[in-house]
N, C-alpha and C positions, 0 to 999 in steps of 0.2 A: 477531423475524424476523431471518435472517441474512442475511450480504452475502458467504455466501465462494463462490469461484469453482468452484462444483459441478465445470462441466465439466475442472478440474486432476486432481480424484479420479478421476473416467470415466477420465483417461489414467494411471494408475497410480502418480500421487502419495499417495503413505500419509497424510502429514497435512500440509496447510500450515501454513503459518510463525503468521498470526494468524489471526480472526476478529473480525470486528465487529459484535455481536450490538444492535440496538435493541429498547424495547418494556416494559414495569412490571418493578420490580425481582423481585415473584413470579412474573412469566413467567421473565423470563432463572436466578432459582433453580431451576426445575422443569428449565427446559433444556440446562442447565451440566452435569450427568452424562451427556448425550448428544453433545452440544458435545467434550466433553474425549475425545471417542475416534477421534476426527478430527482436532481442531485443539492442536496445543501451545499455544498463546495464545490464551484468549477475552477481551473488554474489551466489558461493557455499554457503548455509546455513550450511552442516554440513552433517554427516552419516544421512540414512533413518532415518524419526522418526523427524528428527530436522524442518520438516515443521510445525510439530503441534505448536514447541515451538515461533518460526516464527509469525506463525499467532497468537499466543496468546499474543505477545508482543505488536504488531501492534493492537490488540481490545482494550487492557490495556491502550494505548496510545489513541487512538480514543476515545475510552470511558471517559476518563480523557478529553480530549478538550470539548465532547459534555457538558462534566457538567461542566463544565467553562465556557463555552457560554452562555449553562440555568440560572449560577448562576448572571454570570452578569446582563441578560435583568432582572430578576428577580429584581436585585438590581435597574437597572434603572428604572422600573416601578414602584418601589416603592417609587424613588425620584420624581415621575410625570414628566418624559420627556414621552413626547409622539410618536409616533410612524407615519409616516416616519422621522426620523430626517432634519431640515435641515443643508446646510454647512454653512448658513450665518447667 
């Protein structure tokens, strides 16, 4: 089964970037020449079930950046740089 985000195609995207395919190694072989005409990167995740772990890795990680970014401005705001920076 796939995970990619149908409704990018509907809007005129040719192929997205990955694909994350779960489900037996002889399903994802049968569905890989049809996969690859859509997606530039397909990656078996693993037996059914392994999308959940998938996606929980990827929010773990996202989530982690997002508070790295918050903790930074936070830091720099409290050093009094202001906001837009400039480069010179």
């Amino acid at each position: 089964m796939s995970m990619h985000p149908y409704p990018a195609v509907r809007r005129g995207r040719k192929r997205p970037a990955v694909d994350h395919v779960r489900g037996t190694v002889a399903d994802f072989d049968r569905a890989a020449p049809v996969i690859d005409a859509y997606a530039k990167i397909c990656r078996r995740m693993g037996d059914v079930g392994a999308g959940q772990m998938t996606k929980m890795c990827n929010q773990i990680a996202i989530a982690g950046l997002v508070q790295a970014l918050s903790e930074s401005l936070a830091f720099a705001q409290k050093a009094g740089w202001t906001w837009p920076m400039s480069s010179r």
